[in-house]
C-alpha positions as CSV (number, residue, x, y, z in Angstrom):
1,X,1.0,47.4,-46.8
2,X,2.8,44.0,-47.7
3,X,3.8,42.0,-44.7
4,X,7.3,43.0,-44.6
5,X,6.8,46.1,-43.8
6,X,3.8,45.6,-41.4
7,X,6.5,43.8,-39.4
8,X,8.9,46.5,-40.2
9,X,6.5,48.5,-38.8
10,X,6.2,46.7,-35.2
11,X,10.1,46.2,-34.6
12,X,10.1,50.1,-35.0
13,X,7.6,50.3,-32.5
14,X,9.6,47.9,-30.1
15,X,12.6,50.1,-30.5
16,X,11.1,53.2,-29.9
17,X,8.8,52.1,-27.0
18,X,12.4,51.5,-25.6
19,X,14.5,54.4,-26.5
20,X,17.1,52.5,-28.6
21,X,17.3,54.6,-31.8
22,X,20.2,56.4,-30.4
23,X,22.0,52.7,-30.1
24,X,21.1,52.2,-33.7
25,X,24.0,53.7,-35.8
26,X,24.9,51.9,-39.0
27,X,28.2,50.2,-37.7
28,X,26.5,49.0,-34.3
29,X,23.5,47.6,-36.2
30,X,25.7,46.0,-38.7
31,X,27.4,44.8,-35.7
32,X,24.7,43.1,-33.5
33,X,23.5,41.9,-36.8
34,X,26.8,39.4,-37.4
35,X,27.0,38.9,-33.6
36,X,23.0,37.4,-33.8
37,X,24.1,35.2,-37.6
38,X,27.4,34.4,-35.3
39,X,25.6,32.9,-32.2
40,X,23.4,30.7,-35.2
41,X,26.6,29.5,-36.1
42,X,27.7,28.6,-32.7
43,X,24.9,26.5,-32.1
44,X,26.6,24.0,-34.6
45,X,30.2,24.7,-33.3
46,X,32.4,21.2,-33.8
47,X,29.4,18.9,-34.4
48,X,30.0,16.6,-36.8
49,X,27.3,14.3,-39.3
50,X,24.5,13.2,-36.9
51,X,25.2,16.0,-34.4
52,X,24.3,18.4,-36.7
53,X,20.9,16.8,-37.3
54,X,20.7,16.7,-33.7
55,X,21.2,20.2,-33.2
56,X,18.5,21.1,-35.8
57,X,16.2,19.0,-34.2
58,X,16.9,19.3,-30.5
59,X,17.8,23.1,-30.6
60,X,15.5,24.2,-32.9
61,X,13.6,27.1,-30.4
62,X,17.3,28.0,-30.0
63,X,17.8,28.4,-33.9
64,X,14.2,30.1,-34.2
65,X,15.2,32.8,-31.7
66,X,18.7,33.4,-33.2
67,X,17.1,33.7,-36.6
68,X,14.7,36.0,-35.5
69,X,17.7,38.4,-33.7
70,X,19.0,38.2,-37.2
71,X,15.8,39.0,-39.3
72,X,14.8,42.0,-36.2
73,X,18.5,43.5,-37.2
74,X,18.1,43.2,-41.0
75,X,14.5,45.1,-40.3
76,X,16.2,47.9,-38.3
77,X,19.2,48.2,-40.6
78,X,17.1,48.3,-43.8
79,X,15.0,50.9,-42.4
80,X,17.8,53.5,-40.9
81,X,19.6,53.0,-44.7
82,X,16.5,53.5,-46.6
83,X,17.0,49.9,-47.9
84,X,13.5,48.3,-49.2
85,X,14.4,44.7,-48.5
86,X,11.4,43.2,-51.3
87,X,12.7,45.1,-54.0
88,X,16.7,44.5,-52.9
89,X,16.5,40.6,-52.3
90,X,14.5,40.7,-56.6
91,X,17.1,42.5,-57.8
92,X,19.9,40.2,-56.1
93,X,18.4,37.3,-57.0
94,X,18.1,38.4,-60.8
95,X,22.1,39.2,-60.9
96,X,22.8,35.9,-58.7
97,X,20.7,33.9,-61.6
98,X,22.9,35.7,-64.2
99,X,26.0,34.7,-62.6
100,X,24.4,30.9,-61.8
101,X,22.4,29.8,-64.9
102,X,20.7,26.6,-63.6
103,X,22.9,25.1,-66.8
104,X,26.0,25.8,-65.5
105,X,25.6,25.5,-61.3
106,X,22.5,23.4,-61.0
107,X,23.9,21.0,-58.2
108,X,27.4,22.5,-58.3
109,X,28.6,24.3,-55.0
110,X,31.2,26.0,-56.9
111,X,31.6,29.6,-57.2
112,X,30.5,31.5,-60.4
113,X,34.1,32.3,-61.2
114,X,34.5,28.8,-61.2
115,X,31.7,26.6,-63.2
């Protein structure tokens, strides 16, 4: 059993010790899921240059727990939709690295519509 899914396999556990499958429909999981990468996001709400650094450094139990909200939600979400989250995150990375050859975007923030 890879990691992944041994993990998989205790936030399952944690939900149903609880009784919270019945919560867990596709919208409300998608849901909690950008409400969790949303309250990453507000930990750098209007801070500016060293701010920022601060925040990373100062915060960063903060950022470890919202991250992990975000993973536990990705876990549940993949699960209920049948999603196996190794295999999908391979196969986006090969068509991201088709539509970003290192030639083209290497260093470039730009789009791929745009390099």
């Amino acid at each position: 059993m890879s990691q992944l899914k041994a993990i998989t396999e205790h936030v399952l556990a944690f939900r149903d010790e609880r009784d919270w499958r019945q919560f867990h429909n596709p919208k409300d999981l998608a849901l909690s899921l950008t409400l969790e990468a949303a309250e990453v996001l507000e930990l750098y709400q209007w801070k500016t240059g060293d701010e920022i650094a601060a925040v990373s450094r100062d915060r960063h139990t903060d950022i470890s727990d919202e991250l992990a909200d975000v993973f536990y939600y990705t876990l549940l979400m993949a699960h209920d939709e049948g999603i196996d989250l190794e295999r999908a995150l391979l196969e986006k990375l090969t068509k991201s690295a088709a539509k970003y050859p290192v030639e083209k975007a290497k260093g470039s923030s730009k789009k791929y519509t745009d390099l």
